[in-house]
PQR file with spaces between the fields and no chain letter, atoms N, CA, C, O and H, PARSE charges and radii, in Angstrom:
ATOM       1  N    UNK     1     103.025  109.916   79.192 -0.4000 1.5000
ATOM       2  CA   UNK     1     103.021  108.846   78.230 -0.0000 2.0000
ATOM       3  C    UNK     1     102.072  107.727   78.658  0.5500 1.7000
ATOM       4  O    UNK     1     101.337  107.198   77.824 -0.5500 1.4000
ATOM       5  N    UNK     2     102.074  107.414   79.745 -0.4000 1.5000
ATOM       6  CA   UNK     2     101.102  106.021   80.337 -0.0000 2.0000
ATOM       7  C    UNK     2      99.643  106.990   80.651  0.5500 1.7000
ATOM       8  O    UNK     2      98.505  106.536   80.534 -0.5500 1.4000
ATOM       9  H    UNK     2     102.671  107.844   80.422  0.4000 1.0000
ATOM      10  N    UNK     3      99.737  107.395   80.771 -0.4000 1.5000
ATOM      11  CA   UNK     3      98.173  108.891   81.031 -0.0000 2.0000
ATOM      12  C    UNK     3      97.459  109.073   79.977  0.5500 1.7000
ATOM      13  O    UNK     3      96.234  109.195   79.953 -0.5500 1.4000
ATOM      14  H    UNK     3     100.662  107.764   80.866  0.4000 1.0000
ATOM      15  N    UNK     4      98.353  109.103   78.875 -0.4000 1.5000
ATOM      16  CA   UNK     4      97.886  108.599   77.127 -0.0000 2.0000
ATOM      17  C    UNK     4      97.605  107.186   76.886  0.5500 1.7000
ATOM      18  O    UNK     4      96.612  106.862   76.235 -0.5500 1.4000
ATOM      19  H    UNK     4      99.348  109.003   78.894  0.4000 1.0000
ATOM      20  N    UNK     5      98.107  106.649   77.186 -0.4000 1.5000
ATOM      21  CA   UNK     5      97.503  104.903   77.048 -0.0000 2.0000
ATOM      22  C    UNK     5      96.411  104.543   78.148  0.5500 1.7000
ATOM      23  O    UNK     5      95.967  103.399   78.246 -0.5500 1.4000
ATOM      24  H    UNK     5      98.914  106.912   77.715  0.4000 1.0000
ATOM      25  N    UNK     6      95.980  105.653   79.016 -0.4000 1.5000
ATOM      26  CA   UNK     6      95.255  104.947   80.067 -0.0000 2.0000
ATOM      27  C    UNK     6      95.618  103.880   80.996  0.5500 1.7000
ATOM      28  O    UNK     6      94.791  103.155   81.549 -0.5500 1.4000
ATOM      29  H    UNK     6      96.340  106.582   78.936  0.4000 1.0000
ATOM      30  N    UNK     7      97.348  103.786   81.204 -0.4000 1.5000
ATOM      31  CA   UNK     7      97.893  103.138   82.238 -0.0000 2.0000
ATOM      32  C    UNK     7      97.654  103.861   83.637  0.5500 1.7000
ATOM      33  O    UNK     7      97.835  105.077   83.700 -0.5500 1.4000
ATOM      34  H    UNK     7      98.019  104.375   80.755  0.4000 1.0000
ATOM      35  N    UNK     8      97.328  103.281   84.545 -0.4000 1.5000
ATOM      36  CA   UNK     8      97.247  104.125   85.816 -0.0000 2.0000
ATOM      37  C    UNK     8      98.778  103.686   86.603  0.5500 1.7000
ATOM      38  O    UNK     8      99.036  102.548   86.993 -0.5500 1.4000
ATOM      39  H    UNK     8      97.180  102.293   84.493  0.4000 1.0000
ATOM      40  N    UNK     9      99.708  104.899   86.725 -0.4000 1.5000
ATOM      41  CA   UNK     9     101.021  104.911   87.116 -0.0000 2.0000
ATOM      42  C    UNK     9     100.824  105.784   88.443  0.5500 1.7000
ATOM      43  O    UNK     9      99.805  106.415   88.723 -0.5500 1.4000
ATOM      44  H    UNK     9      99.498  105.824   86.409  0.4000 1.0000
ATOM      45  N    UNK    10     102.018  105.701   89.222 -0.4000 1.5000
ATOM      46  CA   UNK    10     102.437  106.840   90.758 -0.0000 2.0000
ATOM      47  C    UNK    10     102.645  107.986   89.836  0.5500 1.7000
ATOM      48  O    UNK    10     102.822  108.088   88.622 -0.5500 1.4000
ATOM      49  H    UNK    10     102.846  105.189   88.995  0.4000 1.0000
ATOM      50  N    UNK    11     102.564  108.811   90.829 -0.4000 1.5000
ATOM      51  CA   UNK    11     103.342  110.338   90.188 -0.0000 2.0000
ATOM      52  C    UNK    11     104.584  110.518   91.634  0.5500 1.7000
ATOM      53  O    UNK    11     105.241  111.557   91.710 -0.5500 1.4000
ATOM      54  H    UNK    11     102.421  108.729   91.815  0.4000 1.0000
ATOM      55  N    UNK    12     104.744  109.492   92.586 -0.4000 1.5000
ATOM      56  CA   UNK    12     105.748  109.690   93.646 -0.0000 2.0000
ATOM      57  C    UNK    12     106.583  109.106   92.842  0.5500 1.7000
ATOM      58  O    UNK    12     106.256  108.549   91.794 -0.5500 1.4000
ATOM      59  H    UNK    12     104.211  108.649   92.524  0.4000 1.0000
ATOM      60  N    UNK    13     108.127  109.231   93.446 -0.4000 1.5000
ATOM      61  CA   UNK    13     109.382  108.738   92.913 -0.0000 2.0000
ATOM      62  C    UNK    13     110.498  108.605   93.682  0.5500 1.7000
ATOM      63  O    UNK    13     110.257  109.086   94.789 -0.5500 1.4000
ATOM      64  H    UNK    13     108.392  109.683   94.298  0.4000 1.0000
ATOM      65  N    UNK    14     111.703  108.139   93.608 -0.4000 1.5000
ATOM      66  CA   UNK    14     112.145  108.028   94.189 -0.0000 2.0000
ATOM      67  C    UNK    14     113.243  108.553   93.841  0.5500 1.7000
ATOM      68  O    UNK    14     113.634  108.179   92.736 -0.5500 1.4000
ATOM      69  H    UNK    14     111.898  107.748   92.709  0.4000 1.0000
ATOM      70  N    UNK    15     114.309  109.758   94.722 -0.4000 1.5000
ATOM      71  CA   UNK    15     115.545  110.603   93.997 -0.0000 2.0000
ATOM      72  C    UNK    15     116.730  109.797   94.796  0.5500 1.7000
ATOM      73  O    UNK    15     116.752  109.396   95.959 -0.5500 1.4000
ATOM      74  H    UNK    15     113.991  110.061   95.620  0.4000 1.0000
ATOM      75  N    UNK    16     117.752  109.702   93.703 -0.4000 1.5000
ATOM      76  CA   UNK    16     118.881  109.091   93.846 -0.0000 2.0000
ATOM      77  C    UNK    16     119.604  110.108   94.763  0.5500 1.7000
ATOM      78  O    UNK    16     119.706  111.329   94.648 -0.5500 1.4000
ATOM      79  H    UNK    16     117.735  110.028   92.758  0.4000 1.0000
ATOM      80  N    UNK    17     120.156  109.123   95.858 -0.4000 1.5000
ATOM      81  CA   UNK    17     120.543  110.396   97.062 -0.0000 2.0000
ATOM      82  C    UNK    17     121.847  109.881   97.104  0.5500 1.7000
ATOM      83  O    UNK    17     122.059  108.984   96.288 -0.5500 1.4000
ATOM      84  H    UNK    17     120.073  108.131   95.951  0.4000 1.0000
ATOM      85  N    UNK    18     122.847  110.229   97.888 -0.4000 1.5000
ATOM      86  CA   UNK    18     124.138  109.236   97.999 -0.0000 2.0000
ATOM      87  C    UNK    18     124.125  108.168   99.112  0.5500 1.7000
ATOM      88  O    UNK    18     124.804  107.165   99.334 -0.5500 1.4000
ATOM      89  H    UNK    18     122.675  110.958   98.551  0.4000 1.0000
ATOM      90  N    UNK    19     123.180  108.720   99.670 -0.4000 1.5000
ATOM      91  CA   UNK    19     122.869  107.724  100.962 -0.0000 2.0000
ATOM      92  C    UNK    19     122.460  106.364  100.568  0.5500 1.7000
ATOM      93  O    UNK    19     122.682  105.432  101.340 -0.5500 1.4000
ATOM      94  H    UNK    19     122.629  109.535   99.489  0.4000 1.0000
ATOM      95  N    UNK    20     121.702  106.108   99.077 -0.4000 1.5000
ATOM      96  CA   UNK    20     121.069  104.824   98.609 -0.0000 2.0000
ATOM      97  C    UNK    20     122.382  103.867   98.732  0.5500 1.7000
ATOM      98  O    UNK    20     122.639  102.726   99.117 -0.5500 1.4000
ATOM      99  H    UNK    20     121.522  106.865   98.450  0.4000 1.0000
ATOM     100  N    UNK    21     123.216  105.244   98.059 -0.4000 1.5000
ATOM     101  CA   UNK    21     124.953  103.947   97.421 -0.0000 2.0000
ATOM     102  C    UNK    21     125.560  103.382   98.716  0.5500 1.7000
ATOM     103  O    UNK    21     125.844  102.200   98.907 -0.5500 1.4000
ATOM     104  H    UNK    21     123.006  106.171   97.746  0.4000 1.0000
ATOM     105  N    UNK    22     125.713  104.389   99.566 -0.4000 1.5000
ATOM     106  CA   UNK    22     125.819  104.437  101.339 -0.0000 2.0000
ATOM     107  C    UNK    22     125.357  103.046  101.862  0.5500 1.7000
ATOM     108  O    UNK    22     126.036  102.020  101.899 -0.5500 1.4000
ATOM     109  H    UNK    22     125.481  105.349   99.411  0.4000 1.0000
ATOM     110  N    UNK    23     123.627  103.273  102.392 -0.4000 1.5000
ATOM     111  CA   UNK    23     123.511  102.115  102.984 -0.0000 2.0000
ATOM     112  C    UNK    23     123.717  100.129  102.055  0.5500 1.7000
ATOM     113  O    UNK    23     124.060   99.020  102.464 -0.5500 1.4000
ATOM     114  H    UNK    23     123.075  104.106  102.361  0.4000 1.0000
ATOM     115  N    UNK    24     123.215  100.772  100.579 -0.4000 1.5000
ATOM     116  CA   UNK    24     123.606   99.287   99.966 -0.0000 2.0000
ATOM     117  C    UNK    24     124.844   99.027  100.361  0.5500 1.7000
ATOM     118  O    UNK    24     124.916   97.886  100.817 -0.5500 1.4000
ATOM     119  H    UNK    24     122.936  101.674  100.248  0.4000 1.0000
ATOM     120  N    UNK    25     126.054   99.720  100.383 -0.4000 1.5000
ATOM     121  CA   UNK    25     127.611   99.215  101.011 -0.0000 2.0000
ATOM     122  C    UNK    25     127.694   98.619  102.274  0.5500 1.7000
ATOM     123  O    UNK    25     128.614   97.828  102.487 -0.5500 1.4000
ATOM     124  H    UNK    25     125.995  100.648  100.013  0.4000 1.0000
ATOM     125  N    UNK    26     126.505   98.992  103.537 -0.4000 1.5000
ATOM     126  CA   UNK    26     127.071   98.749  104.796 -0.0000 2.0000
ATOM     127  C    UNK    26     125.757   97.686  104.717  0.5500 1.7000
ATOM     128  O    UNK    26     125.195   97.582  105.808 -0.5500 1.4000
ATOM     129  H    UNK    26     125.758   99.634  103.364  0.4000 1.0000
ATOM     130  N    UNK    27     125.439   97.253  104.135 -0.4000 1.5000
ATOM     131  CA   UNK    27     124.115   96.425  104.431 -0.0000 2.0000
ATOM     132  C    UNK    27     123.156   96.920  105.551  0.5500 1.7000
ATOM     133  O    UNK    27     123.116   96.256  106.587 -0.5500 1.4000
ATOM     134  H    UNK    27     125.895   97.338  103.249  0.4000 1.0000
ATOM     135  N    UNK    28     122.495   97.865  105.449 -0.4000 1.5000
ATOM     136  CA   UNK    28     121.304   98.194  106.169 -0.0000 2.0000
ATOM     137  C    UNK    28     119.986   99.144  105.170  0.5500 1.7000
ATOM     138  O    UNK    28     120.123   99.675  104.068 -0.5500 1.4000
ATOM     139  H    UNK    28     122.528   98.404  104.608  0.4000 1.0000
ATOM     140  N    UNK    29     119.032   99.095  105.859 -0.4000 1.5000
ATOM     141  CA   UNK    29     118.014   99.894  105.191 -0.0000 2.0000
ATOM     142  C    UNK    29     118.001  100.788  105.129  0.5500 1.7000
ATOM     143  O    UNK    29     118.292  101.227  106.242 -0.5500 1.4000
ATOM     144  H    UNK    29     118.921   98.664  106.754  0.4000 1.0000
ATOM     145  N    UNK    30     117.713  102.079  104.007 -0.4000 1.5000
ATOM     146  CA   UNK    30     117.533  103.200  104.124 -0.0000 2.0000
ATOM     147  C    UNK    30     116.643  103.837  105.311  0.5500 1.7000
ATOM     148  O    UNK    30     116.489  105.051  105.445 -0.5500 1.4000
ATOM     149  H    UNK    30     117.476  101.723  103.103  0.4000 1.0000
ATOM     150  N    UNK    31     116.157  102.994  106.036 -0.4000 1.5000
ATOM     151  CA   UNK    31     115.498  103.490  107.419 -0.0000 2.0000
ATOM     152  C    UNK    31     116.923  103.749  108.581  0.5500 1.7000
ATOM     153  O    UNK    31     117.069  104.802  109.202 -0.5500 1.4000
ATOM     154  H    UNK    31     116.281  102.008  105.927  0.4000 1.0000
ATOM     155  N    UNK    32     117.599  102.900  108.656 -0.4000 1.5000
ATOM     156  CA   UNK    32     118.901  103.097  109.626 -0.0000 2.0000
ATOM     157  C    UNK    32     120.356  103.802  108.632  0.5500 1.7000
ATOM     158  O    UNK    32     121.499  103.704  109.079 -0.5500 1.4000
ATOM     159  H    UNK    32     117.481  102.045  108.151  0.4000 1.0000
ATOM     160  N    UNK    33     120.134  104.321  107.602 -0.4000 1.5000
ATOM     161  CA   UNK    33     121.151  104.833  107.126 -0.0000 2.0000
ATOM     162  C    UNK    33     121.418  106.525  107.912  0.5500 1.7000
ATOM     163  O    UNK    33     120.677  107.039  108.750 -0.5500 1.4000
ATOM     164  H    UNK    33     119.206  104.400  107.239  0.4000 1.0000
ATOM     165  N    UNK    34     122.396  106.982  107.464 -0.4000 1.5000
ATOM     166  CA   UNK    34     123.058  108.052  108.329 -0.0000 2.0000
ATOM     167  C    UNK    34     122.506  109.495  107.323  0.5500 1.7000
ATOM     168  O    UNK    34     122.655  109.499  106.102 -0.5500 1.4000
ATOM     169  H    UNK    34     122.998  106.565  106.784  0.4000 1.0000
ATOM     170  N    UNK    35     121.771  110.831  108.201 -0.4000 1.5000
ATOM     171  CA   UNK    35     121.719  111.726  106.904 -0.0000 2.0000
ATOM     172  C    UNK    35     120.517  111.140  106.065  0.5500 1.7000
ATOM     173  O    UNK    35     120.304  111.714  104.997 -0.5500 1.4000
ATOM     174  H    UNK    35     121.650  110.827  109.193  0.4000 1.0000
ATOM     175  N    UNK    36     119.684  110.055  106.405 -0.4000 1.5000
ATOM     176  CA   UNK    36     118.482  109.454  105.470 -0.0000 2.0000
ATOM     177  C    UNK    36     117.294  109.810  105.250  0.5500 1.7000
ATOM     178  O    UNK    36     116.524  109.200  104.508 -0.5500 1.4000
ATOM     179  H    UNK    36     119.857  109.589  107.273  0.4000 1.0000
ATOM     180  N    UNK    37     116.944  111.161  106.074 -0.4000 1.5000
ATOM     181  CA   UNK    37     115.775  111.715  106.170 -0.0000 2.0000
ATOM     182  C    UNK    37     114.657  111.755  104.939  0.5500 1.7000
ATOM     183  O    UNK    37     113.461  111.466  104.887 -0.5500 1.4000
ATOM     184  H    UNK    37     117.569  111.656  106.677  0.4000 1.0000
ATOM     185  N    UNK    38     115.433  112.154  104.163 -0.4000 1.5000
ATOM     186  CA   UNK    38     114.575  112.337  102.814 -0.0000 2.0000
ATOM     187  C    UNK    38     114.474  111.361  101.974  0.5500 1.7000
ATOM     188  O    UNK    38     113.538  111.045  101.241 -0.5500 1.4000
ATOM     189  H    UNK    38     116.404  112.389  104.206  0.4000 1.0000
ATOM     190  N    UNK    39     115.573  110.868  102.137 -0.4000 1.5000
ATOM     191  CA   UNK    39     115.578  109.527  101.112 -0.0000 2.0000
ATOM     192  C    UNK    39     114.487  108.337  101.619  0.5500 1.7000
ATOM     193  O    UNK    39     113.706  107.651  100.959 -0.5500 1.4000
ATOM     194  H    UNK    39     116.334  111.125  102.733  0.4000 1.0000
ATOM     195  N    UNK    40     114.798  108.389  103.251 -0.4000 1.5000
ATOM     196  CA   UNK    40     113.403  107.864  103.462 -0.0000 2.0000
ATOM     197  C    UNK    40     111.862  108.141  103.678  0.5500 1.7000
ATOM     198  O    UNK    40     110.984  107.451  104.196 -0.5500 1.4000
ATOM     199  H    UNK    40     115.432  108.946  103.787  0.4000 1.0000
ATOM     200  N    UNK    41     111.841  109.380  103.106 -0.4000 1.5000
ATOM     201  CA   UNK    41     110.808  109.684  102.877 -0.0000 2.0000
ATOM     202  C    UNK    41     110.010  109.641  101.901  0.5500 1.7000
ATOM     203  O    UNK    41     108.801  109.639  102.132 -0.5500 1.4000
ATOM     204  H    UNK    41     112.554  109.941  102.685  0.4000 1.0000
ATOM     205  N    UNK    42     110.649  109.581  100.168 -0.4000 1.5000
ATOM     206  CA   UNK    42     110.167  109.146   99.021 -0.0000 2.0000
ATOM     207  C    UNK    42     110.057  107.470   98.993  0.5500 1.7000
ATOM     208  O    UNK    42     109.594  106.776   98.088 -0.5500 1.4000
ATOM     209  H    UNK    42     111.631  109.582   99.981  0.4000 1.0000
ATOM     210  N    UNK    43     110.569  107.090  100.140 -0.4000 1.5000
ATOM     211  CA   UNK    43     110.500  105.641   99.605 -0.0000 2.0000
ATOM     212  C    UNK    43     109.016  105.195  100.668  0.5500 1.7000
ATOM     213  O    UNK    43     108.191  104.324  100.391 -0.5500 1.4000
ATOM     214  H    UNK    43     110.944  107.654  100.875  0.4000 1.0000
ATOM     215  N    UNK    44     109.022  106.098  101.918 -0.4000 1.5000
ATOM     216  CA   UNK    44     107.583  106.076  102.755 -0.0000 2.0000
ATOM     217  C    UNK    44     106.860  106.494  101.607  0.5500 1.7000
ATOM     218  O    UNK    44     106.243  105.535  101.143 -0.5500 1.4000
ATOM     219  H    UNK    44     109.692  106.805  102.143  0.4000 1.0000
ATOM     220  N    UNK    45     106.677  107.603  100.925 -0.4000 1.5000
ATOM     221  CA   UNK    45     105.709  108.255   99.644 -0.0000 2.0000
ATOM     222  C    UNK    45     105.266  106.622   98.720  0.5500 1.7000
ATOM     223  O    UNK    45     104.231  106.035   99.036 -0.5500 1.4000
ATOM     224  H    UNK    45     107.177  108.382  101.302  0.4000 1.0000
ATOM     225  N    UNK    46     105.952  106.207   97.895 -0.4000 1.5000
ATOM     226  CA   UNK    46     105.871  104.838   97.322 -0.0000 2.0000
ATOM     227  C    UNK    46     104.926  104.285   98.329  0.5500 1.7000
ATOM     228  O    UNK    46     103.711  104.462   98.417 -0.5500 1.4000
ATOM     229  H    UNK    46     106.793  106.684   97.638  0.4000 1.0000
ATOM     230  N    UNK    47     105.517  103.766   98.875 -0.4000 1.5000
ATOM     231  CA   UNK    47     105.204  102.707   99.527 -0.0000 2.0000
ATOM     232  C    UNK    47     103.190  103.257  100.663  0.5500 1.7000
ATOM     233  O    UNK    47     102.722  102.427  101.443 -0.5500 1.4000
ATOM     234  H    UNK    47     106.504  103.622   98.803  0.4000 1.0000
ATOM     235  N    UNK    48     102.815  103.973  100.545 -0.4000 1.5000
ATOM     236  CA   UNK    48     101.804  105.092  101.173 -0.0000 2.0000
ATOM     237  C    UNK    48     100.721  104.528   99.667  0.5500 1.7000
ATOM     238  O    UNK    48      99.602  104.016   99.711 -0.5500 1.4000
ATOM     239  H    UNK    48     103.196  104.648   99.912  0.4000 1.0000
ATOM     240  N    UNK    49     101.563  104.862   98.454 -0.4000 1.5000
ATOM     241  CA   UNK    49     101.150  104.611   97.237 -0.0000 2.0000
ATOM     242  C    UNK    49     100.269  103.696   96.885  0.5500 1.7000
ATOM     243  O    UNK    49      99.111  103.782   96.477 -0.5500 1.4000
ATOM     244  H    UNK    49     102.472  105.278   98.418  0.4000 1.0000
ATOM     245  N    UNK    50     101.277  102.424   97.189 -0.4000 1.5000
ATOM     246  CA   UNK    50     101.257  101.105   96.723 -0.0000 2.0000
ATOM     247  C    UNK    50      99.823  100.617   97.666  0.5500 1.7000
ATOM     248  O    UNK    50      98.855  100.134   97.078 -0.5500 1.4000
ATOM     249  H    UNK    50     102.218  102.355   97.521  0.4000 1.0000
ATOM     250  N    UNK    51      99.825  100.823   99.305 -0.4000 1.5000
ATOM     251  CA   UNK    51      99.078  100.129   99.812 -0.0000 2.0000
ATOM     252  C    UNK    51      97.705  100.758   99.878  0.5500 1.7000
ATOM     253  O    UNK    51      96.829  100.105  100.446 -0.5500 1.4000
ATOM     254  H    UNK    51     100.611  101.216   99.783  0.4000 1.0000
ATOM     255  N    UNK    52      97.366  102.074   99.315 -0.4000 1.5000
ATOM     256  CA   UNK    52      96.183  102.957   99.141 -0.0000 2.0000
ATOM     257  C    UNK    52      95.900  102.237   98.070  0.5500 1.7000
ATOM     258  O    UNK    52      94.995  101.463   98.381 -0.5500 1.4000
ATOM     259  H    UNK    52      98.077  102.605   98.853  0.4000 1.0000
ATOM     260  N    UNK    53      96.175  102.115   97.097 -0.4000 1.5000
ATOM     261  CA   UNK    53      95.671  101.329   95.774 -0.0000 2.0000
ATOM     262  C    UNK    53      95.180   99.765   95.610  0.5500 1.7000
ATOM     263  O    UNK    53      94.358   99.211   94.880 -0.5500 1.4000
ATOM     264  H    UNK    53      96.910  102.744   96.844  0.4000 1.0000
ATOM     265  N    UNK    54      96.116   99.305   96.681 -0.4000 1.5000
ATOM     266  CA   UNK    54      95.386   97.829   97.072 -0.0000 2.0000
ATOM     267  C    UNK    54      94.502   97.868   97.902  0.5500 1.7000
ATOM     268  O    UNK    54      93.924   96.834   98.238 -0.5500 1.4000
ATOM     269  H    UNK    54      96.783   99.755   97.274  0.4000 1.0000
């Protein structure tokens, strides 16, 4: 849809893991959450994203 308007968007994303609901409860980052491997890895992907483009 934005590829049709000529918006330039990510094609990374980020998948709802249970670990997100996890660490928001104990107050820490998905970097020190338990089991976070992957979850912190789409959010490294983003973020890889964001600063290649700037």
């Amino acid at each position: 849809m934005l590829g049709a308007l000529k918006v330039p968007a990510f094609h990374a994303f980020v998948r709802a893991y249970k670990t997100h609901e996890r660490v928001a409860l104990e107050g820490v980052s998905i970097h020190q959450g338990a089991n976070a491997r992957e979850a912190q890895r789409n959010y490294d992907r983003i973020a890889e994203k964001v600063t290649c483009e700037w």
